[in-house]
C-alpha positions as CSV (number, residue, x, y, z in Angstrom):
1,X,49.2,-78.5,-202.6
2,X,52.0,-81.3,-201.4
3,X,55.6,-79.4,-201.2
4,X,58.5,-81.7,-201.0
5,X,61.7,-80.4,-199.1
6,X,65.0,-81.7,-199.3
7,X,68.5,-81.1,-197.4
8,X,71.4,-82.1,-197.1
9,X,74.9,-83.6,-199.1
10,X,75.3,-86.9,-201.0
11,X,78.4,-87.6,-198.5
12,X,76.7,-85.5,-195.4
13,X,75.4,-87.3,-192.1
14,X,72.1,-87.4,-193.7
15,X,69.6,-86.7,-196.3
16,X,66.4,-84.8,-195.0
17,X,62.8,-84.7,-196.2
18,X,60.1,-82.8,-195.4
19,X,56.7,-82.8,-197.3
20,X,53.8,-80.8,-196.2
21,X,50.4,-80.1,-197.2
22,X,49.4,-83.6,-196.7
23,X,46.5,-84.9,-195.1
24,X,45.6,-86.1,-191.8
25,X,45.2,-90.0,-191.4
26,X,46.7,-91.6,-194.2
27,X,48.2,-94.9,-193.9
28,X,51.6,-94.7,-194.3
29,X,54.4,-97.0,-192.7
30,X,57.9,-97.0,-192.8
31,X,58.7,-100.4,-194.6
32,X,56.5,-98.9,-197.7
33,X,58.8,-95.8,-198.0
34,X,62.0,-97.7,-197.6
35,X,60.4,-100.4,-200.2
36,X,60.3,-97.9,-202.2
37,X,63.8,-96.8,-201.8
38,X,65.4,-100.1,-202.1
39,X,63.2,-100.2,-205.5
40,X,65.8,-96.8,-206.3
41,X,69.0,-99.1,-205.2
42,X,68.3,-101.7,-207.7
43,X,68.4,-99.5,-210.7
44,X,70.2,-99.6,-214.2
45,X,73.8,-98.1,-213.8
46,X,74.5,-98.4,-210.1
47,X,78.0,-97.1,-208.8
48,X,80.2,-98.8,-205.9
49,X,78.5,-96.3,-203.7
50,X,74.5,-98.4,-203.6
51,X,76.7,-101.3,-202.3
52,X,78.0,-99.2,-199.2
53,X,74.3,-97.8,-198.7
54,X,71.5,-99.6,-197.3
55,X,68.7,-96.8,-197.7
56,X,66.1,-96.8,-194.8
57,X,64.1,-93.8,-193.6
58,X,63.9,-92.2,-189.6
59,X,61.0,-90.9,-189.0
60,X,61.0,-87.5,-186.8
61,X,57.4,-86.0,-187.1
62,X,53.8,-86.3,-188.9
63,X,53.3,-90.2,-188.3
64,X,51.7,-91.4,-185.4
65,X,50.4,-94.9,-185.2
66,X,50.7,-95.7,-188.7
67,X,49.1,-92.5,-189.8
68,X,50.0,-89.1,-191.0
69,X,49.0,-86.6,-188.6
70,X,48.0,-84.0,-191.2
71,X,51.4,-81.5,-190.1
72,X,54.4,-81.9,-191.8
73,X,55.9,-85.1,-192.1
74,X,60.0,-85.1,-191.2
75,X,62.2,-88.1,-192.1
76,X,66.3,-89.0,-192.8
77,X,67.8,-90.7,-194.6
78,X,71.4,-91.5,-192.7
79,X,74.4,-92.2,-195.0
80,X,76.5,-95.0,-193.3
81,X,79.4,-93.8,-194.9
82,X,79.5,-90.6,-193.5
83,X,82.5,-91.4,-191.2
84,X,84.5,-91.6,-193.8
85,X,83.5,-88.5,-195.3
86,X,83.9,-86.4,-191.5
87,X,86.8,-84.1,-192.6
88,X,86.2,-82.9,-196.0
89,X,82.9,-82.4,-195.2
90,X,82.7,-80.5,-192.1
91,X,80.6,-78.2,-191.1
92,X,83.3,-76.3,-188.9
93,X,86.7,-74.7,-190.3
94,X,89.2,-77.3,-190.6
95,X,93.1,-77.0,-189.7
96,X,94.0,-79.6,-193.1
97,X,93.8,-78.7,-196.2
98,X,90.9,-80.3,-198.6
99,X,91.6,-81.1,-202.2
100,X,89.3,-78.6,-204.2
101,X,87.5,-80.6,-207.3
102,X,87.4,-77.9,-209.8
103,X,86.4,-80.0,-213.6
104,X,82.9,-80.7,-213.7
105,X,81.2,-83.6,-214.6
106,X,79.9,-84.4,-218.0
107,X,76.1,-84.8,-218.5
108,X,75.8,-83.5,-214.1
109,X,74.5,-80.1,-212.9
110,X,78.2,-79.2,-211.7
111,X,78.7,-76.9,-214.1
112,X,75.7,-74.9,-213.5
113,X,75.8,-75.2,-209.5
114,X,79.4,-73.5,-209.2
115,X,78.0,-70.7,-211.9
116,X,74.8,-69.8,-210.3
117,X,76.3,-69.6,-206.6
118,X,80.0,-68.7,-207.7
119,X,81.7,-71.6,-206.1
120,X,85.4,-72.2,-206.7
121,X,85.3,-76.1,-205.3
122,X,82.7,-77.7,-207.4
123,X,81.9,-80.7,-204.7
124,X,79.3,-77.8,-203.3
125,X,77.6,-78.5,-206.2
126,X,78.0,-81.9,-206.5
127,X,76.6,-83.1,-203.2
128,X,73.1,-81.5,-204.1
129,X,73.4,-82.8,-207.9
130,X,74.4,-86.3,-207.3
131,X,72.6,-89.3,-207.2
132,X,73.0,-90.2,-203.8
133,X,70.7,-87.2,-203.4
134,X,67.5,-88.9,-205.4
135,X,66.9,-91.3,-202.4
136,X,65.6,-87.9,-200.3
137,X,63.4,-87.7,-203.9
138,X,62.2,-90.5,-203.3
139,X,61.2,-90.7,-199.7
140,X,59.1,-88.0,-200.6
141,X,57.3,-88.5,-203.4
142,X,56.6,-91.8,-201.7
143,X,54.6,-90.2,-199.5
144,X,52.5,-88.2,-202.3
145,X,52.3,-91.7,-204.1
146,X,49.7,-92.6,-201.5
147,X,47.4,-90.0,-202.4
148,X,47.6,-90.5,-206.4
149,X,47.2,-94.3,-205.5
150,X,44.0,-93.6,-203.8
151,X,42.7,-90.9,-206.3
152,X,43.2,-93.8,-208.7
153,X,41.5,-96.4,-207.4
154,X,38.5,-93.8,-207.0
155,X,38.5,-92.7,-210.1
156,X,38.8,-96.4,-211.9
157,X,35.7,-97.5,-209.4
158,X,33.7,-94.2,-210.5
159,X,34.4,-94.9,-214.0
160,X,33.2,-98.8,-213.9
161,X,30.2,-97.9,-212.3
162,X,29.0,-94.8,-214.7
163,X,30.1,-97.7,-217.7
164,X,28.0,-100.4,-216.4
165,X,25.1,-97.7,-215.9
166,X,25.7,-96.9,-219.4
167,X,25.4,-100.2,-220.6
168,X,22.0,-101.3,-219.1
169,X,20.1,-98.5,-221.3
């Protein structure tokens, strides 16, 4: 079974992905997964923020030449605009005060983030539910996309032989 990880916040240094249970040697390069991902930026109702982003993937562990390694494979995403976004999203106590967002967003998951982990500043919520956060999404089901591809183009030559057996009776 493939499990896909994710971490981090929309406006946070980075979004990380971890997927594991895949198998060893698999082709996979970098410029496939961040094809992919620039695929994601050129979607129907784009905000200011895909023109800030340029989406490319670091890889940290479970390539090697080329190939997956069979362990878990690690990546980021970095968010360029993260220096602007230092301060109100700090991992450390801060001295200034940070403007609390407290009206949720129609149609988002705010509503049900600050409810299920009692939040009073509904940007907790926000930075997992936003769309920002899909481009960790889909880093890693890039990955898995590799195996269905394959498991596809089995199956389609399996079928086209057992057809053409079928036929010469």
């Amino acid at each position: 079974m493939i499990r896909i990880l994710t971490a981090g916040e929309s406006h946070g240094k980075a979004l990380s992905v971890i997927v594991e249970g895949f198998p060893s040697n698999i082709k996979i390069t970098k410029e496939f997964i961040d094809n992919q991902l620039r695929r994601r930026q050129m979607g129907y109702g784009r905000g200011g923020r895909m023109k800030i982003e340029t989406d490319q993937i670091e890889i940290l562990s479970g390539i090697r030449f080329g190939k997956t390694l069979g362990s878990p494979v690690a990546f980021n995403v970095h968010n360029s605009d993260w220096k602007n976004w230092t301060e109100p999203m700090s991992h450390t106590p801060i001295k200034s005060k940070v403007e609390k967002i407290t009206i949720p967003r129609p149609g988002h998951a705010d509503l049900t983030g600050i409810s299920k982990y009692n939040f009073d500043d509904i940007r907790n919520s926000i930075e997992r539910s936003s769309a920002r956060e899909t481009a960790a999404r889909v880093a890693g089901s890039t990955i898995a996309k590799k195996i269905f591809r394959g498991i596809w183009n089995y199956g389609w030559k399996f079928c086209g032989k057992y057809w053409r057996n079928l036929s010469k009776r």
